[in-house]
N, C-alpha and C positions, 0 to 999 in steps of 0.2 A: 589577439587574433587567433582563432583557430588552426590549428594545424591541416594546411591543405589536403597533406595525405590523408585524414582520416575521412575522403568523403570523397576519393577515388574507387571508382566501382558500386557506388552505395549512395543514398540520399543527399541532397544537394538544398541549401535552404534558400527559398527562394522569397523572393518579393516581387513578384508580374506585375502589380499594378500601382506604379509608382507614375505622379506626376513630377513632370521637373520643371524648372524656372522659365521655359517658353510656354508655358502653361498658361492660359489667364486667370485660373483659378489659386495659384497659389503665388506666394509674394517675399519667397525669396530671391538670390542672386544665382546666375551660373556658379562663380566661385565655390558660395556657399553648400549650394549643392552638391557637387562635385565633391567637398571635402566629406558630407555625410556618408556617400555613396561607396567611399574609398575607405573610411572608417570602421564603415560597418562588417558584419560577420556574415552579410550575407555570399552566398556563392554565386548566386544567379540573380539578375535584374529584370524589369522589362519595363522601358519607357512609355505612357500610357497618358500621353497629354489628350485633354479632350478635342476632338474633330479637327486634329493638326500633328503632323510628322514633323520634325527639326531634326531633318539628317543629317546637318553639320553639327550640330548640338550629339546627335547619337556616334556619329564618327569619332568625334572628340572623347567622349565619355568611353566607347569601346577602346580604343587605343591605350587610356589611364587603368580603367579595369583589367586590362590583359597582362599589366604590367604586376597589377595585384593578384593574378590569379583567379579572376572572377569574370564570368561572362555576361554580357550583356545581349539582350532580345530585342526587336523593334516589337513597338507598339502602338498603341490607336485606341481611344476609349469612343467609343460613336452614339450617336442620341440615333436610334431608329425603330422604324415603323414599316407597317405592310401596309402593300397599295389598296384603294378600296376595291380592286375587282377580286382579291385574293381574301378579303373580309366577307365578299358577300359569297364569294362561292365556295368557301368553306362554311359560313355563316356563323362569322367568328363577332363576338362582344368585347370592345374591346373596353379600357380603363379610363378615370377622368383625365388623367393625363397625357395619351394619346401618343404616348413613345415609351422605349424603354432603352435601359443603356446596355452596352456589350463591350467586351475588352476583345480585340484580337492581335493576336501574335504572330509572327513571321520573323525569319533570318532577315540578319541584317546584310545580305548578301539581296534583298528586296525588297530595302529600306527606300529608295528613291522610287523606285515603280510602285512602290506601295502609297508612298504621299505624294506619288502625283495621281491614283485614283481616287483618293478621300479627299484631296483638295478640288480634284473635278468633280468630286459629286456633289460636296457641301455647296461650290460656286451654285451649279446648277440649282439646287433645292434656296437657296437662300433668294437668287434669282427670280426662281419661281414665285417663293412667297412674295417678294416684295415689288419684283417689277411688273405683274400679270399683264398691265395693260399700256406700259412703257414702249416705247418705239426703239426701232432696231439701233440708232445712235444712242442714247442710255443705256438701253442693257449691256451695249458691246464698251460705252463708259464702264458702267457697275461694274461689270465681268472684269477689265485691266483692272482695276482697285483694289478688286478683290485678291486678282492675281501678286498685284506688287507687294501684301504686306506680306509683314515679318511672321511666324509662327506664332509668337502669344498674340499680336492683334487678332490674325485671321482664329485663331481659337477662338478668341469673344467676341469674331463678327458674326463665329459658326454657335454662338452659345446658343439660341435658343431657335436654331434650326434640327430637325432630322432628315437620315435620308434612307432612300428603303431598302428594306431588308433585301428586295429583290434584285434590286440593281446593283446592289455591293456583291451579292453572290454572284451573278450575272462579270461585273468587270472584274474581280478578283479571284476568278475560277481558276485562272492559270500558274498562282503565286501560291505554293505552299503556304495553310493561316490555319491559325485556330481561331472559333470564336467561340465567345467564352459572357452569353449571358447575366446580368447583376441577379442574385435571388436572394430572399432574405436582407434587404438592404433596398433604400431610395431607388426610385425608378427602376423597379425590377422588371422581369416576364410578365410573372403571376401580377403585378399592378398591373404592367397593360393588357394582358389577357388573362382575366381572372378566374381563379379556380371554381367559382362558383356554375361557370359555365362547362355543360360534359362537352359539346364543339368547343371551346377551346382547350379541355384537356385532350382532347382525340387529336387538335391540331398540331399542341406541344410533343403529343408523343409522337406524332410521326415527324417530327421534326428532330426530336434527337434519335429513334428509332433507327432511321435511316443513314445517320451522318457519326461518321466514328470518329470525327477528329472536334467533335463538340463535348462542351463539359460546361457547368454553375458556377461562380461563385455565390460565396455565402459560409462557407466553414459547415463546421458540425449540425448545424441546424438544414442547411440543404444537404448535405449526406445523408440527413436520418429521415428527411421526409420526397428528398428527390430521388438521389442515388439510389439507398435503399427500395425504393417504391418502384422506379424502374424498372431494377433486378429483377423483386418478386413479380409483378406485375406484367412486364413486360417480355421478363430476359435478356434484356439490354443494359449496356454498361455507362452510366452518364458521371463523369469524378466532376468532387465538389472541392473548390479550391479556396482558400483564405488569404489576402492579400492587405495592406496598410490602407493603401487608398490613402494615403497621410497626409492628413490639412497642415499638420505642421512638421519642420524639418526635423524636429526629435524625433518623430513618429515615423520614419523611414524603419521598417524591417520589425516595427514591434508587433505586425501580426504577418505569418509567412505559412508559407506551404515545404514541409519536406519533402520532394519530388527525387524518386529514384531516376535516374536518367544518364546520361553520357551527356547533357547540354546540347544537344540541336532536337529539332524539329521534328525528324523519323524515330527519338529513341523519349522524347517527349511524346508522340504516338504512342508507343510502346508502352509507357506510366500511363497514360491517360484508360488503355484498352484492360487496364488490372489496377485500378485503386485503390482496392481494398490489400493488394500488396506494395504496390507501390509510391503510396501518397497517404500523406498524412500529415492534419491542418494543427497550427498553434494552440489553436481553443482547445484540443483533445490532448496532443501531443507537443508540450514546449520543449524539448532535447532532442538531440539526434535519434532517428529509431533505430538504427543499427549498433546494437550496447559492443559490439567486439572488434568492433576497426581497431583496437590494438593491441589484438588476442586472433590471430588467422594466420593459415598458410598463406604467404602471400607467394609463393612457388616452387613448384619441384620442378629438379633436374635429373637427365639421368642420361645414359646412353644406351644405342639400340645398333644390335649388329646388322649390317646392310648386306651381307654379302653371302648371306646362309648359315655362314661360319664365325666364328670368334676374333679375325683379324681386322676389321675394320669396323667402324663405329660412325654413328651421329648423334651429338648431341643434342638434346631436346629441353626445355625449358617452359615450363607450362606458367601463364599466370592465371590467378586468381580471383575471385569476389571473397572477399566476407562473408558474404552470404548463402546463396544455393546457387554450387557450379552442378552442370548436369553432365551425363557422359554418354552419347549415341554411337551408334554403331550398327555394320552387321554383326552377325555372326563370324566370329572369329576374328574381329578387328580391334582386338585389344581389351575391350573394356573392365572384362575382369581382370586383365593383366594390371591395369593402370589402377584397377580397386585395390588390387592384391599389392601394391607398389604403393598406396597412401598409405594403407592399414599395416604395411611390413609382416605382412603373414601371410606362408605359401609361395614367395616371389622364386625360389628357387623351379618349380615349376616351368618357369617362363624362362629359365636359362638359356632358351634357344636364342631365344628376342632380346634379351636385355643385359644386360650388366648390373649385375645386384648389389655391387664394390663402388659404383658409380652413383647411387642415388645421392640426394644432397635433398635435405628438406630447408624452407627459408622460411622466418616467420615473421611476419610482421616486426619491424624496429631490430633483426637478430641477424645473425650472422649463415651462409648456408654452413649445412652441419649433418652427419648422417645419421645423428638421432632424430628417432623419430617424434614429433609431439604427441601429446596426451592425445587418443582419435578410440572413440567408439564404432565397432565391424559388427556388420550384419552380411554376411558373406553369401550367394546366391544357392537358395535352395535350404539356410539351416532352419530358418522356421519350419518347413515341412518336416525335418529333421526329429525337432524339438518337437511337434504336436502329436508324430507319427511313434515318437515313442512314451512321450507323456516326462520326457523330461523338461518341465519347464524349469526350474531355478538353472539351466545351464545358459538361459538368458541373461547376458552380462548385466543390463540393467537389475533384473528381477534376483539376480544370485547376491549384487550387491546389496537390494534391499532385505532379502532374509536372511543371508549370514548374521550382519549385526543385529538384527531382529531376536537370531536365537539366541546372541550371544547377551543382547539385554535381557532378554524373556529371563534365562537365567538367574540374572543380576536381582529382575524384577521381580521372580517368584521365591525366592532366598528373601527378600528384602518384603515381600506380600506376607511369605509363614511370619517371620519375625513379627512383622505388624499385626498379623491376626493373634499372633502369641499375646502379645504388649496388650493389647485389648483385649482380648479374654481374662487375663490377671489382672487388668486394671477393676476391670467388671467386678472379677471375683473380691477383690481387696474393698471395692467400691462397696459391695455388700455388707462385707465383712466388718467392716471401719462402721456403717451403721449397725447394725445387729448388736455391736459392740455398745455404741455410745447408746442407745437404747435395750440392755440388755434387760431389762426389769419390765419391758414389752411396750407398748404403743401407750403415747399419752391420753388418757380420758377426758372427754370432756362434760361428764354429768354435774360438774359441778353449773355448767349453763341453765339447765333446769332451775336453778334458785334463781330467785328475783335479783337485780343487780344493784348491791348496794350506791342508797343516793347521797353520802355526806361526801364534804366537802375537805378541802384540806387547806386548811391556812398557811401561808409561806410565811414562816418567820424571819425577823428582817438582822440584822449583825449586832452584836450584841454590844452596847458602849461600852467605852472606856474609864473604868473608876477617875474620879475628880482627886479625891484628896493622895492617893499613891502621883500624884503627878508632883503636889505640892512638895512632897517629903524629898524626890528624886530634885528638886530644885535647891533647896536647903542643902540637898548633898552636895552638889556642883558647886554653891556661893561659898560653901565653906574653903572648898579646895583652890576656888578665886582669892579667897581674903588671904588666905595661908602664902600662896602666889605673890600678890600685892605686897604683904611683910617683908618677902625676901627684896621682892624690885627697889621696895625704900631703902632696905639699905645697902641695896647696890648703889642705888646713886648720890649717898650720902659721897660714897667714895670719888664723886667725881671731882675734880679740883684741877685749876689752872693758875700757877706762877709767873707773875710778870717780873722777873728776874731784869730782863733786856728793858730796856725805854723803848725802844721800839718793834717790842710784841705787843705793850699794852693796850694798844686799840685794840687785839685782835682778838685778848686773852680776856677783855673786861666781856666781848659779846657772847667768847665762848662759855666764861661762867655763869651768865645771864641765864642764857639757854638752856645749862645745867640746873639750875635753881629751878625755874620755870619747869622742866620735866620732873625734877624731886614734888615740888608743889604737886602738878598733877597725879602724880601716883599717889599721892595722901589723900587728894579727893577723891580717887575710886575707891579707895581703901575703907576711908568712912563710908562712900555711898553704897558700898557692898554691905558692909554691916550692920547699916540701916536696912537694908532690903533684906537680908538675914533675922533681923529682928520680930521685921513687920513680918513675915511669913509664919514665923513662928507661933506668931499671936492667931490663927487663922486652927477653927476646931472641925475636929473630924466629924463631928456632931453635925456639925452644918450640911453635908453631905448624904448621912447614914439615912434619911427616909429617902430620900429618891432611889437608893441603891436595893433599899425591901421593894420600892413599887415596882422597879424594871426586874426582880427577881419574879415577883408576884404575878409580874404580867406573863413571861414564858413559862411560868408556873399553869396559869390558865391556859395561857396558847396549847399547850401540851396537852392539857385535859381538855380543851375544847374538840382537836380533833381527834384524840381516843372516844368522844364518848358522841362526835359525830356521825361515826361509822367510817371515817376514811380509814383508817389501818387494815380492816376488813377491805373495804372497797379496793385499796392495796392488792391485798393478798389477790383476789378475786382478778385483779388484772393480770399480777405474776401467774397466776393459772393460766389464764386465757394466752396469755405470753406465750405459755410454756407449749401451749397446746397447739398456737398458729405455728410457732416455730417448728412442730414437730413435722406437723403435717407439710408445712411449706417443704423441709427438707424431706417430706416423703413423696411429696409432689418433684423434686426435682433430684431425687433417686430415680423417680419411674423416666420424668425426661433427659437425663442421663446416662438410664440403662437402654434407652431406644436411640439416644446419639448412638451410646458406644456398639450397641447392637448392628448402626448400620455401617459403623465406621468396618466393624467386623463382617458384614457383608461386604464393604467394599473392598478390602483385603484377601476375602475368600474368591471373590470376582475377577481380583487382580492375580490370585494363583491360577485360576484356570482360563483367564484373559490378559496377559501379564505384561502387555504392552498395546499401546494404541496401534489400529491398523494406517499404515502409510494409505493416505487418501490423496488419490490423482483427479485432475476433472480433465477430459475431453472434449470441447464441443458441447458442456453440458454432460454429458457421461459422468458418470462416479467409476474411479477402479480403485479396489481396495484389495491393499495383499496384509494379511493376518498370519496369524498364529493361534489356535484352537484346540479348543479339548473337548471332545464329544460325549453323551453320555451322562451329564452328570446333573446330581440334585441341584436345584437353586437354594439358597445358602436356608432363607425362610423355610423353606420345606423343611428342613434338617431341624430347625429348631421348632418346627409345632409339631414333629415328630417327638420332641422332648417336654416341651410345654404346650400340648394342644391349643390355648389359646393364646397362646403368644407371649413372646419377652416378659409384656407386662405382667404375667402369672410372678415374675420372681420376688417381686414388691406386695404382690397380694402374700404370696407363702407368708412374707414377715407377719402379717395382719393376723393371719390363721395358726403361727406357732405355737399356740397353746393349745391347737386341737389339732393334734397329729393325724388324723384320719382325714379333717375335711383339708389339711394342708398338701397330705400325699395324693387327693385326688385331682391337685393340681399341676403334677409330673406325670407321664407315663408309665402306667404302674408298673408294666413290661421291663420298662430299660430301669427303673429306678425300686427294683423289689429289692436288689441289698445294702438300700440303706434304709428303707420302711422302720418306722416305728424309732428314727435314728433322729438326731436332733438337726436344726434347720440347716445347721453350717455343712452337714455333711452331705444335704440335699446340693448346695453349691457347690460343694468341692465336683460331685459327680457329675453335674451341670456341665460345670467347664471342663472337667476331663473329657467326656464322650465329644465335647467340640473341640477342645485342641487335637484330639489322634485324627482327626482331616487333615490336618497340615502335615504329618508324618508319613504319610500318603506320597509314591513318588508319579507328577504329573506329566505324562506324553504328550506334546504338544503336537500339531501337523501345518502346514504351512495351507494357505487357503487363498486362492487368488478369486476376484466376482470384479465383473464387469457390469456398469449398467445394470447391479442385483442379480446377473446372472452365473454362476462359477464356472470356471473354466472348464473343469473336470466333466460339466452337463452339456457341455457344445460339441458340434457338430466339427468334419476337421474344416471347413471354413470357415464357420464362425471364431474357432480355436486363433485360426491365421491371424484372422484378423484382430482377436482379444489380444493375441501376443506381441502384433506390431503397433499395437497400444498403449502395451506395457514398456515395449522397447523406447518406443519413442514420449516415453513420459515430461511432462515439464522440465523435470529435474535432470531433464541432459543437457540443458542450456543454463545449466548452475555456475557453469564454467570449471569442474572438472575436467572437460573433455574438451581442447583446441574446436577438435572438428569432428564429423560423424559421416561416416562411411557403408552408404548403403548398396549391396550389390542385387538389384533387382528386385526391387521389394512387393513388385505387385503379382507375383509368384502367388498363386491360392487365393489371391483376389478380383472380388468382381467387380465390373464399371463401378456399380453403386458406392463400396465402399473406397475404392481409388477416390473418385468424385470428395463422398460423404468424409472422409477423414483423411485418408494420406495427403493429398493436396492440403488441404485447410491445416494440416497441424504441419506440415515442409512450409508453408508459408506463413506462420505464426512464429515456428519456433530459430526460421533463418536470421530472423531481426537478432537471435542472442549466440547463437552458435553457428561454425561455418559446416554446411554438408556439400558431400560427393555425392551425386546419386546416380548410378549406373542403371538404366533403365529403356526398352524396348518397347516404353505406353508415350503416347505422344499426350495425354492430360498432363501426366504425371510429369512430362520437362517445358513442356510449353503453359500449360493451363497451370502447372506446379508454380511460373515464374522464375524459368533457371535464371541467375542474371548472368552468368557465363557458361557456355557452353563448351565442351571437349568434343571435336569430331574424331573421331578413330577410324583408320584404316586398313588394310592391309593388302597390299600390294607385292602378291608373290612372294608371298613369307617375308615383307620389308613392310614393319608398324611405324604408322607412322601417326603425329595429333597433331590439330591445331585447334585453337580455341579462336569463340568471337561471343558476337552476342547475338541477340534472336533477333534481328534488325538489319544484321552484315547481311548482304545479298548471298555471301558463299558458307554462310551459316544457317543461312534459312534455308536456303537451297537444296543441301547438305540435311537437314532437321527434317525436312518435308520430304526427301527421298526414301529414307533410313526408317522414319514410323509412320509415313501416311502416303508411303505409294508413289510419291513425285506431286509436282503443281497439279498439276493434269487431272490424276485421280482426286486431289482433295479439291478442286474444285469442283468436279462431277461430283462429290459428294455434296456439297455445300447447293448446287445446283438444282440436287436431287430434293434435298429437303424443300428446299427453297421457301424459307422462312419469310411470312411476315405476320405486319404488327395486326393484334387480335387473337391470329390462332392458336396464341396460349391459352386464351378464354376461353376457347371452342365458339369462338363469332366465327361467319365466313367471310 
């Protein structure tokens, strides 16, 4: 199971649309269910039986889950449809199926008032359809029947009833609910009101246009073609959610929505009104999105003197999100004190207000401590600072990136000469080592002009083995066998047994037997050898001596056949040609090895005066590239057709030409190469590669280069500067997890709506999912549209500072939020008022 705390303040995984065992559609047990639901890792529930509430069923299941830590939603999945007068007078088409489904949600604090309107209304629609022309004793029959069953019967009495859309909004006005349309999936909107039709997309949009507490299911595929579409289209905010919907009870929780929220209703509002920061479906995202729940402040303490003076204190104790806490205020109410009080830099300043002996920072899973964690400052007003004198590497991010930058550059331009060195000597030796193995000059090949010898060449096959040297070496052997045999007879003359005892002699007669019997045997190999000695003997060399002339006779011919066939020549003729592909082949790949090494030595020379990669950020699709640059200089080619006009390949021709010194030197510079003129070839190389290695002895200035979107900082304007620099600031690589947390004091300082809008926001709420930030700020986009998920209010009250924090949802946070950057309710409704927005006139329709 999960660790609870790590989804306090932060995303919560949810499964809304879960059926359970009062369901008619699914066929397991209470028990069973019950145990999946308490199993699982989900955080949040929402019972979602079709056209049927069981609020003893939900009572029960919330009481078990609370035990686990996890909260449960009422729910309702409903089959509905719009009345025909709302079809014709919008002049809506609808789908063959003639309903569509919708999930809605409500506290279970409206769990009973909620299923006694869905079960009044299906009564009535079911009614409707089946009793139209039933007398007032039947229907008020039907109607009790209806009433008495149990929640899975009345589900499958309401299965293939709807009821309409207009009258569920109509009785269910007064109950906090979301509804929450299927898309992308079985009985969807778009099936019953098809997109094919522009009145039924006109009728869609003002349907969700209008109503902020609506949202899809369907996952990623309705984000990309609803949500999305809305946005641009509309400027309306519609989230798309993924839910199980699970036929079976393995299938509980295996698709879910990660939903930021506090779990009720008003702070689900609040996710639903920002999904693009606050939600995100399994098909996209299967992990928690918040990577640093156990890497965060989770809260500072400190004390604050109440009384003007240094004698009395209150302690203060702030907590936290993970994520983006925001910090409001007016003027003088703290908020740089409390920036200046995260970041530990400057707090002496505020000596009046604070106790700087007192801070204690807490971190996630840590002990409070008055060290402070690892936390990147952007302190109020240094960007203007940094633009206005042109020192940008004093930007922490940016100073960390080109310190090590120079200090590689270095490593890498020592280690680029080296390299250019090694290839230039390899070059030169590469020459040299041929020049050498071809010193008598380039292989000709005139001997091709002669017609090409056509004989033949006979394979001579092994030469036999004389017959009569075999006889003789036999003879040799039989001799050394009979000599052998002599001795064995008269070994075993010696053998003899004495039957002295009367009772050896059974034993002694067999052993003599035996004895005899082996003397006998060796007498007859003895003679059969000597016969076989004999007869060998009788066998003449004679017999042999013509076959051994004909096989001399025959390799005698063989010999002269292909002498006088022409293959020895034909021979020779191919070792030429041998000699001659060989030569070229490896003249051929001299030339493609002196254009490898050539470029390798371009890329060496490229890497001295580009001696490191430039650090590549992306933005929103921006490119920011910070470099290191040396201006000014030839490209490496150029330098060498300054030497060899027409290139590298000249230094393989030279070899070809070395026997005519004139036409060889007009393939050098005559300029750079006059004092070795009329000098042999090797010297033309030596000079070659000298005049290219003294570039590397050369000492190389590098300058640091920052471009934005192709554009350099150095060419901006000072707000474009601003904004390139809190760019750079805020790079990906702050949420590397170096840094705890980031600490911004005012960042929209030199910036306009457009780029607040265009980047501060969108990269605060991209890069909150990996690092925790503070952000102190007087722009109400930048804490509200930013998505603070906690907010700091700051006060001050007669030189007595005072905070407390909430969320954007607390009545005396919002209250507080909407004084402090938008004038009070009052005004920001006059504003909202004033524009007074509707659906079209993003088009320019009227």
């Amino acid at each position: 199971m999960r660790d609870a705390g790590l989804t306090i303040n932060t995303f919560k995984k949810c499964d809304m649309h879960v059926h359970s065992s009062s369901c008619f559609s699914r066929r397991y047990d209470k028990a069973t269910f019950f145990r999946a639901v308490l199993k699982s890792e989900l955080d949040v529930l929402a019972i979602t039986d079709h056209n049927s509430i069981d609020v003893e069923l939900l009572t029960d299941l919330q009481s078990q889950m609370k035990g686990k830590g996890k909260v449960l939603f009422g729910g309702v999945e409903i089959d509905v449809m719009l009345k025909d007068e709302t079809i014709k007078a919008y002049g809506l088409e609808t789908g063959g199926k003639g309903r569509f489904h919708a999930i809605v949600w409500f506290s279970m604090n409206h769990a009973e008032e909620m299923a006694a309107i869905v079960r009044e209304l299906f009564i009535s629609a079911i009614i409707k359809n089946e009793l139209i022309d039933s007398d007032d004793d039947g229907k008020a029959e039907k109607i009790q029947n209806l009433e008495l069953l149990d929640c899975k019967s009345f589900s499958k009495a309401a299965e293939a009833t709807a009821i309409y859309l207009e009258e569920f909004q109509e009785r269910a006005a007064a109950i906090p609910h979301f509804f929450v349309p299927h898309e992308n999936k079985d009985k969807s909107l778009s099936e019953y009101l098809p997109n094919r039709s522009k009145k039924n997309l006109d009728y869609k949009d003002r349907l969700f246009y209008y109503s902020h507490a609506m949202a899809v299911e369907g996952g990623e595929k309705s984000r990309k073609y609803i949500s999305d579409g809305l946005a641009s289209e509309l400027n309306t905010t519609v989230a798309a959610f993924l839910f199980s919907d699970a036929g079976k009870i393995g299938d509980i929780g295996k698709k879910y929505t990660w939903i930021d929220f506090d779990c009720d209703l008003d702070s689900l509002l609040l996710a639903i009104s920002d999904p693009e920061s606050r939600i995100r479906t399994s098909d996209a995202c299967s992990i928690l999105p918040q990577s640093n729940t156990t890497k965060f402040l989770e809260s500072v303490s400190f004390n604050v003197w109440t009384d003007g003076g240094r004698q009395n204190s209150e302690t203060i104790t702030l907590p936290f999100s993970p994520g983006y806490n925001g910090i409001v205020g007016s003027r003088g109410s703290g908020k740089t004190l409390l920036a200046s009080l995260l970041a530990d830099k400057g707090l002496d300043t505020y000596a009046a207000f604070v106790d700087s002996d007192s801070v204690r920072f807490l971190t996630h899973g840590g002990i409070p401590t008055k060290d402070r964690p690892p936390c990147l400052y952007l302190s109020q007003g240094e960007l203007e600072n940094i633009y206005a004198d042109g020192r940008y590497e004093e930007i922490p991010f940016l100073g960390e990136i080109i310190s090590p930058l120079k200090e590689n550059a270095a490593k890498s331009i020592d280690a680029a000469k080296q390299r250019y060195k090694d290839v230039l000597r390899l070059e030169k030796d590469l020459l040299a080592a041929f020049e050498k193995k071809y010193d008598s000059g380039p292989v000709h090949i005139d001997h091709l002009e002669e017609e090409m010898p056509s004989g033949i060449t006979l394979t001579a096959p092994t030469t036999p083995v004389k017959a009569f040297p075999q006889v003789e070496n036999a003879i040799k052997h039989l001799r050394e066998i009979s000599e052998a045999t002599e001795a064995l007879e008269d070994k075993s003359k010696l053998i003899k047994f004495s039957d002295d005892y009367p009772e050896d002699r059974s034993l002694f007669d067999e052993l003599e037997r035996e004895s005899r019997a082996i003397e006998s045997d060796i007498k007859v190999l003895s003679t059969r050898v000597s016969g076989f000695i004999s007869l060998l003997g009788e066998i003449d060399e004679a017999w042999f001596s013509q076959r051994e002339q004909n096989v001399t006779l025959f390799f005698e011919m063989l010999h002269e056949c292909n002498n006088s066939s022409g293959s020895t020549k034909r021979h020779q003729y191919d070792e030429k040609t041998k000699a001659a592909n060989t030569f070229y082949d490896e003249l051929f790949e001299l030339r493609e090895s002196l254009e490898h090494l050539n470029n390798e030595a371009q890329k060496a020379y490229e890497q001295m005066l580009d001696p490191i990669q430039p650090v590549e950020l992306t933005n929103d699709g921006e490119q920011i590239v910070v470099s290191l640059v040396h201006d000014d200089c030839a490209a490496f080619n150029d330098l060498v057709r300054a030497l060899v006009p027409t290139g590298i390949n000249a230094l393989a021709h030279a070899f070809l030409e070395r026997s005519n010194k004139t036409d060889m030197h007009k393939l050098f510079n005559g300029t750079k190469f006059r004092s070795v003129k009329n000098q042999g070839l090797l010297s033309y190389y030596n000079h070659y590669f000298d005049l290219l290695e003294k570039l590397a002895s050369d000492s190389i200035e590098l300058k640091s280069c920052v471009v934005i979107a192709g554009k350099k900082i150095d060419d901006m304007s000072p707000g474009m500067k601003a904004q390139a620099l809190l760019k750079l600031f805020l790079n990906d690589q702050v949420s590397a997890g170096k840094w705890v947390y980031i600490v911004l004091d005012q960042p929209e300082d030199n910036l306009d709506v457009a780029t607040i809008k265009e980047f501060l926001i969108d990269r605060l709420k991209k890069l909150k999912l990996d690092v925790q930030f503070f952000v102190v700020s007087h722009s109400a986009p930048i804490i509200v549209n930013g998505d603070a998920r906690t907010v700091v209010v700051c006060n001050n009250d007669d030189d007595n500072i005072s905070y407390r924090c909430g969320v954007l949802n607390d009545k005396h946070t919002k209250q507080s939020i909407a004084d402090v950057l938008d004038g009070g309710e009052r005004y920001l409704k006059m504003r909202l008022n004033k524009y007074n927005f509707k659906i079209g006139e993003q088009n320019g329709n009227d």
